[in-house]
C-alpha positions in Angstrom: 152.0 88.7 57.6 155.0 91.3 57.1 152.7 93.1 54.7 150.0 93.2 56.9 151.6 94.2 60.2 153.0 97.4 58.2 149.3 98.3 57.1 148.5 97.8 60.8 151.2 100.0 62.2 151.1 102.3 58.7 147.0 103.0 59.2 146.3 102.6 63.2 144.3 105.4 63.8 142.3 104.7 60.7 141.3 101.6 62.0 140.6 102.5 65.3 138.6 104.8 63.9 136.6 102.1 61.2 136.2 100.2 64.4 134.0 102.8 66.4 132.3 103.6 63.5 131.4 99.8 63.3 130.5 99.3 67.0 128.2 102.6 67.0 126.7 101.1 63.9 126.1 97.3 65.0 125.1 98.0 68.8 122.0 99.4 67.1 121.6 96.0 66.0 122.4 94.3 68.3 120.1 95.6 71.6 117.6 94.1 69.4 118.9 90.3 69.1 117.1 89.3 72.5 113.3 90.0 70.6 114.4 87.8 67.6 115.5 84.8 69.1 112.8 81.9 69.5 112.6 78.2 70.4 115.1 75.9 71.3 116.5 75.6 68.0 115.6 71.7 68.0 113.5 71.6 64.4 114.4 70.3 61.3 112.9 70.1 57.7 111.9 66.3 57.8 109.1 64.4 58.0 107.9 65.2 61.4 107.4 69.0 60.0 105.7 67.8 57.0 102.8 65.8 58.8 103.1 69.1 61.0 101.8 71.4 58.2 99.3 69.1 56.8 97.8 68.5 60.1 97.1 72.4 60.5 96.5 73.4 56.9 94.4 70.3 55.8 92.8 68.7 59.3 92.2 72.2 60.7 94.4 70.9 63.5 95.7 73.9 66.2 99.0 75.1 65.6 99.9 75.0 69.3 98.2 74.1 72.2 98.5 76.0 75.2 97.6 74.6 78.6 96.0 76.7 81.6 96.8 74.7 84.9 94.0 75.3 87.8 95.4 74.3 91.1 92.9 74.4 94.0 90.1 76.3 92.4 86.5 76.6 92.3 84.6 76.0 89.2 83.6 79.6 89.1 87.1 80.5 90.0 87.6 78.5 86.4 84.9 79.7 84.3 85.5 83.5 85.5 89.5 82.8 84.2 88.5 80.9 80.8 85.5 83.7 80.2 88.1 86.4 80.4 90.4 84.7 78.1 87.6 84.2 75.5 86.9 87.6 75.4 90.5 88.4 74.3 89.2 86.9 71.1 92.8 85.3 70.5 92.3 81.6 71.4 91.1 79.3 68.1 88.9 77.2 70.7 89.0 77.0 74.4 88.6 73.2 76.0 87.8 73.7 79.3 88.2 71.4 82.2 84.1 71.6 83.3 83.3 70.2 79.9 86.0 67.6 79.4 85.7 65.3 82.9 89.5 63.8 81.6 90.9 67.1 82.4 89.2 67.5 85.9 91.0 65.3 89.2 90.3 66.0 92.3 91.8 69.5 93.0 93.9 69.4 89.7 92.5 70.6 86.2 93.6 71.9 83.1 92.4 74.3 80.2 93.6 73.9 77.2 93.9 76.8 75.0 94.2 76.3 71.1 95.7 78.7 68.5 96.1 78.4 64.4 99.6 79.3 62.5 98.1 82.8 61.6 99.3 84.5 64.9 103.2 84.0 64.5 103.9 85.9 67.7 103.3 83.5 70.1 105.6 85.1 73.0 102.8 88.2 72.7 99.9 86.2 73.4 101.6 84.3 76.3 102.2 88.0 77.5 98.3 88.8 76.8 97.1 85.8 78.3 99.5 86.2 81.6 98.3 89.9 82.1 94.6 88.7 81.9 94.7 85.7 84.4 96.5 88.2 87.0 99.5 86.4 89.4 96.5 84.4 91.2 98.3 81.8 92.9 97.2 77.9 91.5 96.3 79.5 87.8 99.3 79.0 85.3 100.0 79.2 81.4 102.6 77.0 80.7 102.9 75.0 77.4 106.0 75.2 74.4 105.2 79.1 73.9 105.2 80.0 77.6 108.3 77.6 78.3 109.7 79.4 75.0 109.0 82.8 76.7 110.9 81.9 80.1 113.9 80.2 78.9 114.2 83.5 77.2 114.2 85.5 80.0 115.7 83.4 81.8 118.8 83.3 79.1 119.1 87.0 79.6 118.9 86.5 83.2 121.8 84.2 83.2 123.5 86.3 80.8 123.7 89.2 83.2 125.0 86.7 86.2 127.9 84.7 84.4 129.5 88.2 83.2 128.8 89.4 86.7 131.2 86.7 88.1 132.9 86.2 85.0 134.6 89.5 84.2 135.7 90.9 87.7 137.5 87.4 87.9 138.8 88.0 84.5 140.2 90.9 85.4 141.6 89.7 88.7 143.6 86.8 86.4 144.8 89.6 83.9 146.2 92.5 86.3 148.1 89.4 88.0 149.2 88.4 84.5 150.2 91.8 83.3 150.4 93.5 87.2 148.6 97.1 85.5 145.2 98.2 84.9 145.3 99.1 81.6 147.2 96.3 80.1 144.5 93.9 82.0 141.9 96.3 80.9 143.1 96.2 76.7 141.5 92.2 76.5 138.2 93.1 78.1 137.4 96.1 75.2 138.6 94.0 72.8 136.0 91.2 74.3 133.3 94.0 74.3 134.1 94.8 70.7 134.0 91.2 69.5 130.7 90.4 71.2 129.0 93.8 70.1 129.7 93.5 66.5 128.9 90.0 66.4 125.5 90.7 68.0 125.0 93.1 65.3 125.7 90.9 62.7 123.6 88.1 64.5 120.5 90.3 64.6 120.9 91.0 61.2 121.2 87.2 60.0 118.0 87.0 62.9 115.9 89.6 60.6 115.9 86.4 57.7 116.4 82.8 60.1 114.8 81.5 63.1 117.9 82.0 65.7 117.7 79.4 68.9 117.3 81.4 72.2 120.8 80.0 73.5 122.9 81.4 71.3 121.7 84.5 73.3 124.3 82.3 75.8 126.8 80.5 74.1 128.1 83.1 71.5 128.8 86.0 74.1 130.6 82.7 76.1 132.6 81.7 73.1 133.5 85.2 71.9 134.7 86.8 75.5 136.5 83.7 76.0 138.3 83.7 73.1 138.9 87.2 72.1 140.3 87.6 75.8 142.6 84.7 75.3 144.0 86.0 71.7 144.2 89.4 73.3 146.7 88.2 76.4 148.4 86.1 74.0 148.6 89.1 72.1 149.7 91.2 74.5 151.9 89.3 76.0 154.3 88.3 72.8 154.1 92.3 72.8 155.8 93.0 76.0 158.3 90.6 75.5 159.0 92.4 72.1 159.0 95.9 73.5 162.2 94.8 75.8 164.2 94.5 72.4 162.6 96.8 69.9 161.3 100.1 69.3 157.1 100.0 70.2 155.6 99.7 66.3 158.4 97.4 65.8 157.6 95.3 68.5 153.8 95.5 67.2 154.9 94.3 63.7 156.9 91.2 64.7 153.7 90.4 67.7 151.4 90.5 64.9 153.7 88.2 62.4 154.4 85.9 65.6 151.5 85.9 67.8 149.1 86.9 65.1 150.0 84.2 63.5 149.5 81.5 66.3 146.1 83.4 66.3 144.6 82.5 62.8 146.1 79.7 63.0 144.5 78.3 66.3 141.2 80.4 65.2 141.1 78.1 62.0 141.2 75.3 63.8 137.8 76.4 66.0 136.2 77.9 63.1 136.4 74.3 61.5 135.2 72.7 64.4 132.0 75.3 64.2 131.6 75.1 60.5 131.4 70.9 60.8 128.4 71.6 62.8 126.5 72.8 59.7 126.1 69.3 58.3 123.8 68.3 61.2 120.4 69.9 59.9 119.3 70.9 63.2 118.3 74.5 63.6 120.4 74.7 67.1 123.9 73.4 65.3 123.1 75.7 62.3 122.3 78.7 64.7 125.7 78.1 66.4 127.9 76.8 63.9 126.8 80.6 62.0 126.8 82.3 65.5 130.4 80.9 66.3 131.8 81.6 63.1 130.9 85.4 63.3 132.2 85.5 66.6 135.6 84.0 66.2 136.0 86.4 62.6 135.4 88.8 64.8 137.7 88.3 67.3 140.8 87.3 65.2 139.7 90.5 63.1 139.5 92.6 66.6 142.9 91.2 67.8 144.9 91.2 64.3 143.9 94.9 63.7 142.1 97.1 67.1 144.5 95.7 69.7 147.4 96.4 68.0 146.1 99.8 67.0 144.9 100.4 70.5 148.9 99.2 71.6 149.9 102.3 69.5 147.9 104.5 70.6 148.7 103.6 73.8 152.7 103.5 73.7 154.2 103.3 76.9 150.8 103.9 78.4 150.0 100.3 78.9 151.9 99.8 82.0 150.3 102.6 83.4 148.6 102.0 87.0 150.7 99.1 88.0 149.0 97.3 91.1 151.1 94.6 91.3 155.0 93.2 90.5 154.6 91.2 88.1 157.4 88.2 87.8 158.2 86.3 84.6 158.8 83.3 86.6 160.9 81.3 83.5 163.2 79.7 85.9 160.4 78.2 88.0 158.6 76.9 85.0 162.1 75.5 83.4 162.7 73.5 86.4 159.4 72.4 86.0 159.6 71.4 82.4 162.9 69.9 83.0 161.8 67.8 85.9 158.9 66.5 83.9 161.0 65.6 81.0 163.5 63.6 83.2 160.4 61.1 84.0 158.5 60.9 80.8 157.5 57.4 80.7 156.3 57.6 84.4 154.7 61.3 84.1 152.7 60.0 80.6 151.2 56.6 82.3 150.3 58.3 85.2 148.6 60.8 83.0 146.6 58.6 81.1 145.5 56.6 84.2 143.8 59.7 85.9 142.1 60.4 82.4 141.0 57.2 81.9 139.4 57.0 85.7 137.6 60.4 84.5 136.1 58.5 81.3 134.6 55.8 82.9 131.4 57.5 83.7 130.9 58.1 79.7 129.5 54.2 78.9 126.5 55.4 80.9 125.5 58.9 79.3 122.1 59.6 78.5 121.3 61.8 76.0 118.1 63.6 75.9 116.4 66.8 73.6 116.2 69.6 76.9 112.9 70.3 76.6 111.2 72.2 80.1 113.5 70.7 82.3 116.0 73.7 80.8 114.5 75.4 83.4 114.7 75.2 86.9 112.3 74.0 89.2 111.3 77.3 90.6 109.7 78.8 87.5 105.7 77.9 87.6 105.6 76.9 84.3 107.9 74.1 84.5 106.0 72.9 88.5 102.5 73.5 87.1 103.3 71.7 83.9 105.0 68.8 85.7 102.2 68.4 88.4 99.4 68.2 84.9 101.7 65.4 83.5 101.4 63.2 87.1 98.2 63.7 87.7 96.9 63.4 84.0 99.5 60.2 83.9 101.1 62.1 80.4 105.0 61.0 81.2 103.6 57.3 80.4 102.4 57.9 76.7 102.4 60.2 73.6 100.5 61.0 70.4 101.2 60.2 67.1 99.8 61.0 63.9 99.6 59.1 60.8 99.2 60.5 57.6 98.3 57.7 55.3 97.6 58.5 51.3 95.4 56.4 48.7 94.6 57.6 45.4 90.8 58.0 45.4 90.3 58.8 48.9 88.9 56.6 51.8 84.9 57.5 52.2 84.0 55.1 49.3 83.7 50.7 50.7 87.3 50.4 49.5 88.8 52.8 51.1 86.9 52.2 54.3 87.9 48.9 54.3 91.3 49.9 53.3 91.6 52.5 56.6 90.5 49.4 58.6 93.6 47.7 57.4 95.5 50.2 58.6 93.8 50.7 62.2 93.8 46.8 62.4 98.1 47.2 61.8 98.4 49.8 64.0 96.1 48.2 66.6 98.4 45.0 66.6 101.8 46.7 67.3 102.7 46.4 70.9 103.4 49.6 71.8 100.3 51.0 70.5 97.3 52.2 72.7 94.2 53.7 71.6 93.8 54.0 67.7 91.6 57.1 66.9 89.4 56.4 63.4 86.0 57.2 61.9 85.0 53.4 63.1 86.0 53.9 67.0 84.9 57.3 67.3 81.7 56.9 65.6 80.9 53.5 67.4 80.2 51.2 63.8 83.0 48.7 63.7 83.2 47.0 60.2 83.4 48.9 57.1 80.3 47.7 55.4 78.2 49.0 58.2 79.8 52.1 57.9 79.3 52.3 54.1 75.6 51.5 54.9 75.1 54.4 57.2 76.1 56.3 54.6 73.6 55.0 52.4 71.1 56.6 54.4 70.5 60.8 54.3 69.9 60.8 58.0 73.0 58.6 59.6 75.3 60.5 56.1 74.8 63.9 58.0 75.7 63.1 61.2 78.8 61.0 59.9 79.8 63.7 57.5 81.7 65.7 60.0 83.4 62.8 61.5 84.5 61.6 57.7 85.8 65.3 57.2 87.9 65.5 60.6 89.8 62.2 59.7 89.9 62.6 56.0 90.7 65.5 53.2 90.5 64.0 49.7 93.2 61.2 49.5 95.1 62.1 53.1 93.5 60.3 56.1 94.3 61.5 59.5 94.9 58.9 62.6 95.6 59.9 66.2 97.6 57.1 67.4 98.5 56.3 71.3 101.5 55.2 72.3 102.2 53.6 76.1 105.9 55.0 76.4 107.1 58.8 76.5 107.9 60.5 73.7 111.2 60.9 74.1 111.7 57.4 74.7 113.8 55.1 72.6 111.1 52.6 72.5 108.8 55.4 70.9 111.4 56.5 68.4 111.9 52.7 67.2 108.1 52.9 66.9 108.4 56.3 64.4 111.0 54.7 62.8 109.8 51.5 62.3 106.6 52.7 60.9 107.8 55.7 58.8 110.1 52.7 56.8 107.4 50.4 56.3 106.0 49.1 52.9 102.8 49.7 52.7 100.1 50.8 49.7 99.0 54.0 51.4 102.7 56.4 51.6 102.3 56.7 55.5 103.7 59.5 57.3 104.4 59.8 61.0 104.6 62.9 63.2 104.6 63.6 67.0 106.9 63.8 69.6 108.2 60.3 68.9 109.1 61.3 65.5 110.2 64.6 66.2 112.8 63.0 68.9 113.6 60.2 66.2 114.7 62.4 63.7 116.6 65.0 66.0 118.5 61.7 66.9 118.9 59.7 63.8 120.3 63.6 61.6 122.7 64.1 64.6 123.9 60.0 64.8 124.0 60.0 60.3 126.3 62.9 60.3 128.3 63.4 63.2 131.0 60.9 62.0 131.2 63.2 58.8 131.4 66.4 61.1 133.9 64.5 63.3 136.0 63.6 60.3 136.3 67.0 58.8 137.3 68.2 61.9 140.0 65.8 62.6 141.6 65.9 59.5 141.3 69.2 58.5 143.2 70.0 62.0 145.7 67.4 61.1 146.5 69.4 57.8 146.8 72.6 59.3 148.9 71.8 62.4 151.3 69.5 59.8 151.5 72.9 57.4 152.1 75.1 60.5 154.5 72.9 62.2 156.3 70.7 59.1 155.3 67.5 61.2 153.9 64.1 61.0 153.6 63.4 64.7 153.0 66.7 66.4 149.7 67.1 64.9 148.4 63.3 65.4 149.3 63.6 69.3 147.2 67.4 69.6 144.4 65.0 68.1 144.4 61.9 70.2 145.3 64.2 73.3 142.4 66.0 72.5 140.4 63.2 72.1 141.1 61.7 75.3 140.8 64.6 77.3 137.6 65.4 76.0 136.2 62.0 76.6 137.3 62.7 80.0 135.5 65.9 80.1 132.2 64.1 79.1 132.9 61.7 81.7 133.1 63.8 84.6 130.1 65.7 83.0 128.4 62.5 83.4 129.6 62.4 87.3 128.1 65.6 87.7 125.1 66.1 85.7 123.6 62.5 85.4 124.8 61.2 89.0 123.7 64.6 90.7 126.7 65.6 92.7 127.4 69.1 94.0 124.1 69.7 94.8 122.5 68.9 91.8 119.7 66.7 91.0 120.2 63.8 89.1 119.5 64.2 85.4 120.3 64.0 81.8 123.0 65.1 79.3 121.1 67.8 76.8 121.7 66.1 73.2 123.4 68.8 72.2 126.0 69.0 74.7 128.8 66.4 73.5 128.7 68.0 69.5 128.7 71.5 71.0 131.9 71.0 73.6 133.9 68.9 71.2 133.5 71.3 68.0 134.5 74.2 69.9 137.1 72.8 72.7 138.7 70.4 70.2 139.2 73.9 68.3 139.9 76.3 71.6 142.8 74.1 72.6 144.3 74.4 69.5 144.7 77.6 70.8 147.0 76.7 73.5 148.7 73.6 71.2 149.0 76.1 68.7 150.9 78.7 71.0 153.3 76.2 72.8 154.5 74.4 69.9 155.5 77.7 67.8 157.5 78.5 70.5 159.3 74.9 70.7 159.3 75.1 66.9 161.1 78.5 67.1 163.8 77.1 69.5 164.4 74.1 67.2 165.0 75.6 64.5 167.5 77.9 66.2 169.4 75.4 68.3 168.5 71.6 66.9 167.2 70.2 70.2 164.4 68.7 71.1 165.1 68.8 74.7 166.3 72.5 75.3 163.2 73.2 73.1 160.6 71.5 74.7 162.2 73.0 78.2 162.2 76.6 76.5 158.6 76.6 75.0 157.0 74.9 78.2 159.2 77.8 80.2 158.2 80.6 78.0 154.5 79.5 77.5 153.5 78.5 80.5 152.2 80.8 82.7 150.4 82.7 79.9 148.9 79.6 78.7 147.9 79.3 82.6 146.4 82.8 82.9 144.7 82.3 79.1 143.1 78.8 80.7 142.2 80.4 83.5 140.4 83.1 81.9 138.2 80.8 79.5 137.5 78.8 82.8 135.9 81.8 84.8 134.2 82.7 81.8 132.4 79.6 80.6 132.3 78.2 83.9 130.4 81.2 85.3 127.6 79.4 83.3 127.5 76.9 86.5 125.7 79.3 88.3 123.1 80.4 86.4 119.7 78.6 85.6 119.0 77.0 81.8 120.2 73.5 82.1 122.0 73.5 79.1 123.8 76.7 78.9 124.7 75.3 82.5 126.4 72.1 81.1 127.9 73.8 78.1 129.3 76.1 80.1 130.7 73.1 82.9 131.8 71.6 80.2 134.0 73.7 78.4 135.6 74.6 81.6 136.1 71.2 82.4 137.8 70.3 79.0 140.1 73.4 79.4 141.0 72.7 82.7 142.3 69.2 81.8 144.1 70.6 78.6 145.6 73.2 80.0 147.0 70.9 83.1 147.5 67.6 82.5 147.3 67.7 78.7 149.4 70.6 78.1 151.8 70.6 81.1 152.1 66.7 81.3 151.5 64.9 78.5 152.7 67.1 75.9 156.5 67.8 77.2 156.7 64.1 78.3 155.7 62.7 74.6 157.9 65.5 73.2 160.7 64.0 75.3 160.0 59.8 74.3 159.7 60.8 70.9 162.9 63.3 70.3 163.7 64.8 66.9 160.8 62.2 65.4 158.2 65.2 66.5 159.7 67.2 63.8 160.2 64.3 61.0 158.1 65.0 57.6 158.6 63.0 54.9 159.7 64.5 51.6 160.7 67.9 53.8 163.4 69.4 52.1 166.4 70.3 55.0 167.5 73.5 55.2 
């Protein structure tokens, strides 16, 4: 680090000036990341997505259904909306509500509109469709694209409302951290830089993969967060230097001190991102790449543009004071010291208030978000809610089997094999209505069938019903199911029958499947993802810290706390308190908060120790260096916490359901770490365990 802090101070205006050339270059880039981002991210290659293809490219099966929801209107009123649609020449084939009597109920009714894979922009045609059916009260698109479209908006919506509470709060924290308005205005350009170049980079990466819509939310919450935090850190080390040394001195030891603390603690969260990329889930991809660009770019903005900015700045950075600012290490040594008299009281006390917290966790229920990301005031989510009661669609779902036998299914064998298979699907308890060329076509038993086909007249007319179910040796069956989609009973059904032994290679898709295998590729890897991130944390904090012990309490303190989080996420979220409605937990949710707090805390772990490290190795005790580190971190490791809790729990108040809980979430989890964890727990175990914290076998003593 010596090398590099002398390039930094050697070269400043250099890299300032690299640094505006790069943000001029990637803002280009990055005004276009809202138009790439589609979907929810929850796909993955897997069996679901093969039946998928084959039911488009071989059964001539839509791509995507949209639905048109009628409220209250006339049958002309219906036919004038559907006729004007038609003539957009867009739709693949229009079902409308006055043909179909099942999608006609009293003053209910729904179109539904049906598109092939060979318009990819989907989010234009919901714009096309909108603009032709007017803002007519009781007439609504809604369906995946048209959800699609309004989380979208939505996600830029909320964008605009958490940094509207987010940063003037921010600032408020930092000018009573550093008490002038340029030194609490530094962090929030470096924050700007870090998200704008990672934006750029992101739209980039966008231009090749499908990028989820809520990284749109997540990355800019991750990346101010955290380049805010390095950059008070930063600056902080900085003006403690400056009182000793000459300015670029004091730059060179902040970057070989807290620079250090930086990459160190940033490691830590880019492992917990990059574990994410074992679970083959296009959302955990999406961030694990997203949050890895964002926190290179915010060790890179802090480690080189703030400490360039510092030098251009000189003495400038206490300019506009506003406020007195106090160091306040007396009040916090009396604190530490008090805590450290009562260790064995301070750490069961601790424990108990984190373990009431948990309790709430044995009842989480994890769903895939799906509409209810949005709120209830959107129309596409009320007009798609009020089709599914009055339809009855929450209480079933379609599958489709793909079954395969080598020299097809139209000949007797075959048709008696596919009546072996309906008759197997037919006898599974959760299974409804079985779709085949026998029920549709009113002829029971295979050899009548094959008779009918004997004869040229009854051949004709069954012709088209053979070549809807069956395309050489693939044969198509609707299947279903009396329980939700997202059920588990519906995903033990996918399972089930994807892992049966049969003669005829079945496949399964639907929205059982689909939920199955989102579940089963998160459940079959997250030990794995948990693992490297445990360990690999262990290594680093031993290599940084030359100890056994430190490192394996930051973990199991971490884990506790963030079990606690989850708990009172549960409290929240699932029980409906605040003012909430009761709900779920978006899947995602637990993965997301635990790879990137168990990381951000690091942060703060990271920070405190290296200064208790430092005074040990000066004076020998653990006690006067526990006091010392707790006195000298503590109140910016307060004002860091803060600042990633008004950031990411700005989210609260904005609309998607699960940038909501992500963003409650972290805030939560950093709250807890940066109080109890942090102020409590870590001095008192310090304390129990004396000069053990700093034992590592085979260490030779200095």
């Amino acid at each position: 680090m010596k090398a590099f802090s002398g390039f930094v101070a050697a070269r400043y205006k250099w890299i300032i000036a690299f640094w505006l050339l790069m943000l001029v270059g990637f803002a280009i880039f990055a005004i276009r990341l809202p138009g790439l981002l589609e979907g929810d991210g929850f796909r993955m290659d897997g069996e679901q997505e093969d039946v998928s293809k084959t039911l488009t490219q071989d059964f001539d099966q839509p791509d995507e259904t949209m639905f048109l929801v009628f409220e209250g209107k006339t049958d002309d009123e219906i036919s004038d909306a559907l006729t004007s649609i038609e003539k957009l020449d867009i739709a693949k084939d229009i079902i409308s509500p006055l043909d179909e009597s099942g999608q006609y109920k009293n003053d209910i009714s729904y179109a539904m509109l049906q598109f092939d894979d060979s318009e990819s922009d989907k989010s234009g045609l919901v714009t096309e469709i909108r603009t032709t059916v007017g803002t007519d009260d009781g007439i609504t698109l809604t369906g995946q694209s048209p959800i699609t479209k309004d989380i979208n908006a939505a996600s830029q919506k909320d964008l605009m409302v958490a940094e509207a509470i987010g940063l003037p709060i921010a600032l408020i924290v930092l000018l009573f951290a550093f008490g002038t308005v340029v030194a609490s205005i530094v962090p929030l350009l470096i924050g700007a830089a870090t998200i704008v170049t990672s934006f750029g980079i992101l739209a980039l990466f966008g231009q090749k993969v499908d990028l989820s819509i809520f990284v749109l939310n997540i990355i800019p919450m991750l990346g101010l967060a955290l380049s805010i935090d390095f950059a008070l850190l930063f600056i902080s080390r900085y003006r403690e230097e400056r009182k000793i040394q000459s300015i670029p001195e004091a730059v060179r030891t902040t970057i070989e001190t807290a620079g250090r603390s930086i990459i160190f603690s940033a490691f830590c969260v880019f492992i917990g991102l990059g574990a994410m990329l074992l679970i083959r889930v296009d959302i955990f991809q999406n961030i694990a790449l997203g949050g890895m660009i964002v926190v290179s770019m915010a060790v890179l903005a802090s480690i080189t543009l703030l400490p360039s900015v510092l030098l251009v700045l000189k003495e400038r950075i206490d300019k506009w004071k506003v406020l007195r600012v106090k160091t306040e290490t007396d009040r916090w040594r009396t604190f530490a010291e008090g805590v450290i008299k009562r260790p064995v009281l301070i750490t069961i006390a601790a424990l108990v208030i984190l373990g009431i917290a948990l309790i709430p966790v044995r009842n989480m229920t994890l769903t895939i978000p799906q509409i209810d990301s949005l709120p209830l005031s959107y129309d596409t989510r009320s007009a798609y809610e009020h089709m599914e009661d009055a339809f009855g669609m929450r209480n079933e779902s379609t599958a489709f089997v793909i079954a395969e036998r080598p020299g097809g299914w139209e000949d007797e064998d075959g048709l008696n094999a596919l009546k072996e298979v309906q008759d197997a699907l037919e006898k599974d308890p959760l299974t409804g209505k079985v779709t085949t060329v026998f029920s549709e076509s009113g002829i029971g038993q295979p050899e009548d069938f094959a008779q009918a086909l004997q004869l040229p007249e009854q051949s004709a007319q069954l012709q088209p019903l053979l070549d809807a179910f069956i395309e050489k040796d693939q044969l198509m069956i609707p299947v279903t199911l009396e329980a939700d989609g997202a059920s588990s009973e519906a995903q033990k059904w996918a399972r089930n029958w994807s892992e049966k032994e049969t003669p005829w290679n079945l496949q399964i898709g639907g929205e059982a499947k689909f939920n199955q295998e989102i579940f089963d590729e998160i459940a079959d890897n997250i030990v794995f993802a948990l693992l490297i991130i445990i360990v690999s944390t262990f290594i680093i904090l031993m290599i940084a810290f030359r100890s056994l012990l430190i490192p394996l309490k930051a973990i199991l303190m971490n884990i506790i706390g963030l079990s606690a989080s989850f708990g009172l996420l549960v409290y929240i979220f699932q029980y409906g308190h605040f003012g909430l409605h009761p709900g779920t937990i978006a899947l995602i949710i637990p993965v997301i908060v635990f790879s990137l707090v168990f990381g951000l805390s690091m942060d703060y772990e990271v920070f405190l120790i290296s200064r208790m490290q430092e005074s040990y190795l000066a004076t020998g005790d653990n006690d006067k260096s526990t006091v010392e580190g707790l006195a000298s971190t503590s109140k910016v490791i307060t004002s860091a916490a803060l600042i990633m809790i008004v950031l990411t729990g700005a989210f609260a108040f904005t609309d998607v359901m699960p940038v909501k809980q992500i963003g409650v979430g972290i805030a939560i989890a950093v709250a807890i770490d940066a109080t109890i964890i942090r102020l409590l727990l870590v001095p008192s175990l310090m304390k129990l365990f004396g000069d053990w914290n700093w034992w590592l076998p085979f260490r030779k003593k200095n």
